[in-house]
N, C-alpha and C positions, 0 to 999 in steps of 0.2 A: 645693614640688616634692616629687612621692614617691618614693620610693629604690627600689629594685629588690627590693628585701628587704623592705620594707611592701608593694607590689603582690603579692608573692610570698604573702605572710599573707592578703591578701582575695581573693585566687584562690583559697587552702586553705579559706579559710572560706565562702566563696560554691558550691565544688564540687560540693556535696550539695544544692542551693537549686535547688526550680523556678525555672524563666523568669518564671512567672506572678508568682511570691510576689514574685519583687525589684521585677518592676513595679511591683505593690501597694505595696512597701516604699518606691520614692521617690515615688509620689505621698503616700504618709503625710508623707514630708520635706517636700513641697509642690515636687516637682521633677515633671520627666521623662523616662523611658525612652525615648528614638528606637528603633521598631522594625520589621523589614520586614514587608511585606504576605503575604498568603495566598498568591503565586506561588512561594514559595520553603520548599521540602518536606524535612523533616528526612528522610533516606534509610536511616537508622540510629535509630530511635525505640527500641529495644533497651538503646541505648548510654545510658549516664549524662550527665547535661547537661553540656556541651562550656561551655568558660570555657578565653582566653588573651588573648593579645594580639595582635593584627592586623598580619598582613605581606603588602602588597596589592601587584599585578601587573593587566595585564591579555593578554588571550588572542586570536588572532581563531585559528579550527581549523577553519574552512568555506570561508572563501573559496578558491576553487579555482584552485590552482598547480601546480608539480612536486612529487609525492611526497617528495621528496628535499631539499627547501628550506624549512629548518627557523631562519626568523629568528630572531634575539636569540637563539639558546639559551643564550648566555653571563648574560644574564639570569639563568635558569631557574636556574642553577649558583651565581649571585652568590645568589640567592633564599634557596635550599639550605644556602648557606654561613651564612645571614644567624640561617634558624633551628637549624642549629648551635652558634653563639656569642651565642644568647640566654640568657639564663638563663630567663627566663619560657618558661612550653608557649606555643605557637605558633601562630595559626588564619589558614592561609593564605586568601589573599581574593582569586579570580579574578574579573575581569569580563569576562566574554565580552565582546569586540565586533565578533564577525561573526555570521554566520546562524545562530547558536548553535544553535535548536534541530534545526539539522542536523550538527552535530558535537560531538562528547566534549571534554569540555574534561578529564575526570577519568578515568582508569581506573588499574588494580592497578598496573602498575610506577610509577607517580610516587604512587599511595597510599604504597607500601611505602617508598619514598626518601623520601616527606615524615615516616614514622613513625620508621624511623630517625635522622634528623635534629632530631627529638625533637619535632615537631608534637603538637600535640591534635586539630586538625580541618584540614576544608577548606569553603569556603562559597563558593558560585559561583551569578550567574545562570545557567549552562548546562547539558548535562546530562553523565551519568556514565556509562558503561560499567564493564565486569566487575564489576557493585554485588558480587554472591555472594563473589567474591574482596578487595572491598575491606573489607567488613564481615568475612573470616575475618583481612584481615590487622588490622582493630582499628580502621581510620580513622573519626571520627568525620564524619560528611559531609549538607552542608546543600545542594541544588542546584532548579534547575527539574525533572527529569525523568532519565528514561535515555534515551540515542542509542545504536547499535552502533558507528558508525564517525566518523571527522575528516579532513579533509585536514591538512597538513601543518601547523605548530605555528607559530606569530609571536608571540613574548613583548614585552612594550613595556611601559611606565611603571611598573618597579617602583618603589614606595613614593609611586606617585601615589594621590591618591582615587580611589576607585570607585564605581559605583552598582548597587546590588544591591538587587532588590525593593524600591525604594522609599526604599532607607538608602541614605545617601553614607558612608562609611565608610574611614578616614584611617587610614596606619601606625601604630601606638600606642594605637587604641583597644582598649581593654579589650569584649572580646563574651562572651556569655551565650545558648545554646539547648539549647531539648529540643525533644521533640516538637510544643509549641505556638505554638514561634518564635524568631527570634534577635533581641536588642535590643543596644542597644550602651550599655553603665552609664556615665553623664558624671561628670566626675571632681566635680564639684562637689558629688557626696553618698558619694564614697568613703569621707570620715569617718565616716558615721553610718550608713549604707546595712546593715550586719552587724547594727547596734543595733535599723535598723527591721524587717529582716527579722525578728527576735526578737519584737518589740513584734509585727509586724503578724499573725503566726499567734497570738498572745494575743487580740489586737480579734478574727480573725476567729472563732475558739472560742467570744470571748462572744457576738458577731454573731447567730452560727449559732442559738445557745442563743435568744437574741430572737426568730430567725426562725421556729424551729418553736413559739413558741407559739401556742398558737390560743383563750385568753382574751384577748387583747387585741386591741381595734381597730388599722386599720390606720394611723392617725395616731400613735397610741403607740409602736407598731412600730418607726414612721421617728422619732419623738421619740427612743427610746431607744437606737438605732442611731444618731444622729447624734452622741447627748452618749458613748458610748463611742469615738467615732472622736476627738472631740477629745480625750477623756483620752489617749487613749494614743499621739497626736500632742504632745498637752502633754509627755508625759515624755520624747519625744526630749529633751527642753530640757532635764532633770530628772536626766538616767540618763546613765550612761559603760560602754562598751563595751571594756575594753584587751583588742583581738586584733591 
């Protein structure tokens, strides 16, 4: 079981890591990445790649009611509280389930209250409004699209699973995006995962160097491309990481 304070170290050292690269990284481990599909648009490609930990809810903001009747908001508040007394940064996780792409499930004042609260992101199948304002106040935000408006707000199943482009995505999970995608890192290569991302921009360096040459045929190519993927798969085995 990992301690709060080890999660805390592979978030610091994961922070600065493409999405791409950790991909790469556990398939070097011989794992992998769960990641969502092309429906779901980093809104903020600006921002530095978002890494926390997963506090899910779901939304319905279309279905048409009284303005005025605003379910669960105690939810919303219990949510709020929740990424408060995290210690880890926080990537809240809505899943629309109404007519979403008719209603906001995102806009600046609950950006601005989830940043205060000490959030990193927000990732939602639905869409955002006030984007201009949510990116001046810093929210790092992963969504289908922009809406202008919503009907009135019904919060339900916090800390239940949700499904988001394609990922099922549970409280606790540790998440990873930039602009190429959000994956969700499984705990079963948290050990080494630091070590491979290190290793795996090595293979690709020499990769690269293989690839442009153009003396050799193109069976040698993949010959020598294969036997440095296993070297340096080999030395996961070989090599220690203490971060």
């Amino acid at each position: 079981m990992w301690t709060t304070a080890q999660k805390r170290v592979l978030i610091d050292c994961l922070a600065d890591s493409p999405t791409a690269l950790i991909c790469n990284a556990y398939a070097l481990i011989g794992s992998h990445s769960p990641c969502t599909n092309w429906s779901l648009k980093n809104l903020t490609p600006e921002f530095p790649a978002m890494i926390g930990e997963a506090i899910t809810i779901k939304l319905d903001c279309s279905s048409p009611d009284s303005p005025h009747d605003n379910a669960g908001s105690d939810l919303w508040n219990k949510m709020v509280e929740q990424i408060e007394a995290s210690e880890l940064p926080s990537v809240v996780v809505i899943e629309s389930i109404g007519l979403y792409e008719n209603g906001a499930v995102l806009g600046d004042g609950m950006a601005k209250t989830m940043l205060v609260a000490g959030a990193a992101g927000c990732v939602t199948n639905g869409a955002v409004r006030d984007l201009a304002d949510v990116k001046k106040a810093g929210l790092k935000t992963f969504a289908g699209g922009c809406v202008v408006n919503h009907t009135s707000l019904r919060w339900s199943g916090l800390g239940e699973p949700v499904k988001i482009a394609g990922l099922t995505i549970k409280t606790g999970d540790l998440l990873h995006g930039d602009g190429d995608g959000l994956i969700i890192l499984p705990e079963n290569g948290w050990d080494r995962v630091v070590l491979a991302c290190r290793l795996q921009l090595s293979y690709e360096k020499a990769a690269h160097v293989v690839l442009r040459r153009t003396d050799l045929a193109v069976s040698e190519r993949d010959r020598l491309i294969k036997g440095l993927f296993k070297k340096y798969r080999d030395m996961l085995t070989t090599e220690t990481d203490d971060y």
